[in-house]
N, C-alpha and C positions, 0 to 999 in steps of 0.2 A: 504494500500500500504506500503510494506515495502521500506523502507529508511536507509542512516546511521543512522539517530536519532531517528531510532525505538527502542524506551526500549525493559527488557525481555520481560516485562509484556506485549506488544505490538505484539512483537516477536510470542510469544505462545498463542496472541489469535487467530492474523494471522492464524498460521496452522490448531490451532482448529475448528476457523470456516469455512476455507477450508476444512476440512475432513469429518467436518458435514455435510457441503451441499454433501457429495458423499457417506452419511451413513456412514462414519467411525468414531468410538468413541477414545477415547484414553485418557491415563492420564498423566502429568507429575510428574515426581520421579526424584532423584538424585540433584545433585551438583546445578541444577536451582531451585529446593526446595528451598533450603539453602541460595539461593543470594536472594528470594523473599524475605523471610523470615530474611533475615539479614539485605534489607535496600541495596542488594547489597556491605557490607563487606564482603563476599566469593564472590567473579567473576571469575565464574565460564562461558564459552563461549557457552559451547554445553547445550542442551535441551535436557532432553531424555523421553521421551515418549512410555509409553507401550501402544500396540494394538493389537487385536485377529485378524485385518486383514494382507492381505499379502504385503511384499516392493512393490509387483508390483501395490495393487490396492492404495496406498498409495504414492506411486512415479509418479502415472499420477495425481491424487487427485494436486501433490503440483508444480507439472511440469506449472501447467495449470497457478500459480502465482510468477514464473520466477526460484522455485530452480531447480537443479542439484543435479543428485546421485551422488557422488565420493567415493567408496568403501561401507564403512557401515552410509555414511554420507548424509544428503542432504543439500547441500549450497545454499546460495542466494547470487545474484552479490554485494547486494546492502548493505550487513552486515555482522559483522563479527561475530556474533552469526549462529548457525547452529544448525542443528538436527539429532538426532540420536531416531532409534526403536530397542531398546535391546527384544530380544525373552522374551518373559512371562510366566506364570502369573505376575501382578504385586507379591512380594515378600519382604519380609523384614527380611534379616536371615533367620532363617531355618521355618518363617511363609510362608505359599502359600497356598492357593491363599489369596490377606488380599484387602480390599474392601478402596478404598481410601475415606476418612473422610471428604478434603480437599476441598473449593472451594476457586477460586477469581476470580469476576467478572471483565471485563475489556469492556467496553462500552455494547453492548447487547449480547458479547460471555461470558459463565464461563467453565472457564477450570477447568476440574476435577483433584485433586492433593494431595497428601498426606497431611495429616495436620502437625502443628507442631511437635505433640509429636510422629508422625508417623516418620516425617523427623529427628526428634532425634531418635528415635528408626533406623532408616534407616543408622545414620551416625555412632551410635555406634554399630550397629552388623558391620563395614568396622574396628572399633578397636577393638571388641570384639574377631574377626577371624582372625586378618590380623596386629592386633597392628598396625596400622595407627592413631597414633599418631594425626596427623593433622585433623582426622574424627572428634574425640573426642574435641578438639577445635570449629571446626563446630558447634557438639553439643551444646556445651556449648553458643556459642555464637544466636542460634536460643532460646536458654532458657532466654538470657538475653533480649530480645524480645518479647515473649509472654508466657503465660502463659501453661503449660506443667503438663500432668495430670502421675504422679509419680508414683501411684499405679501401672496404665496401665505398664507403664515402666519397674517395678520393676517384673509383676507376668511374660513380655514379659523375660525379663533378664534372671529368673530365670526358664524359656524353652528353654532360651537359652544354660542352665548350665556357666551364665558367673556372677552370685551374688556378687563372689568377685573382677569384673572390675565394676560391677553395684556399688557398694559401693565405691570404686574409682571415678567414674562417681558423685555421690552420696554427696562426699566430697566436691569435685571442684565445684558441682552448690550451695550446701551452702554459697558457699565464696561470690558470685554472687547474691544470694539471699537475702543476710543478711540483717535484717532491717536496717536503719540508723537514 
């Protein structure tokens, strides 16, 4: 039952296993990555969630456990978190379709989600295309959190043609990294 004092992590088992019981799969990506994974230091409000099924069979699916569509949204009365289905494939940059790594379990639901270094990969193709500044923070701040596999990152970066924001990237997580 959602509540105000439902966490994310609550939040998106909630829908998840609302969606299973109606066959629907789906995964979470973006901005709720990052607040998982940061301990919630990025709060971030909306959920977003990729699915190969359609709003409609997805909006009776969550209708049934009290939300509302409002535009490309679906609201709960009872939180100020919400959800969102951005069109697919999952994507990360100019990768598609890319297979999510990620799990976290939250009582007997696991919701399927990018992993770390996927969500840094996710955060820096937003500065890599878009110089969003604040993505690259993100970054940096899910690296200071868990362990992040570089290589991956770096052959990702360099299909991305973006090696010398990668190396920028690259600089900033040494400083974070450094032994002491």
């Amino acid at each position: 039952m959602i509540s105000k004092s439902t966490s994310r992590k609550q939040f998106a088992a909630a829908v998840v296993k609302q969606l299973e019981q109606h066959g629907i799969s789906c995964v979470l990506v973006g901005g709720a990555c990052v607040s998982i994974y940061t301990e919630e230091k990025h709060q971030s409000r909306d959920l977003d969630f990729i699915s190969p099924y359609s709003h409609e069979a997805i909006g009776k699916a969550l209708e049934e456990i009290g939300f509302k569509k409002e535009g490309r949204y679906f609201l709960h009365p009872s939180s100020e978190l919400y959800v969102e289905f951005p069109s697919g494939p999952v994507a990360i940059g100019n990768q598609s379709p890319v297979k999510a790594e990620g799990q976290l379990k939250v009582k007997n639901t696991v919701i399927t989600m990018l992993s770390p270094t996927q969500c840094v990969m996710d955060r820096l193709a937003a500065w890599f295309h878009w110089n969003d500044r604040r993505s690259l923070i993100h970054a940096l701040w899910v690296c200071e959190k868990h362990p992040i596999n570089i290589s991956k990152l770096k052959r990702w970066a360099a299909n991305e043609n973006e090696l010398d924001k990668f190396q920028q990237f690259l600089s900033e997580y040494k400083k974070i990294k450094k032994p002491t």
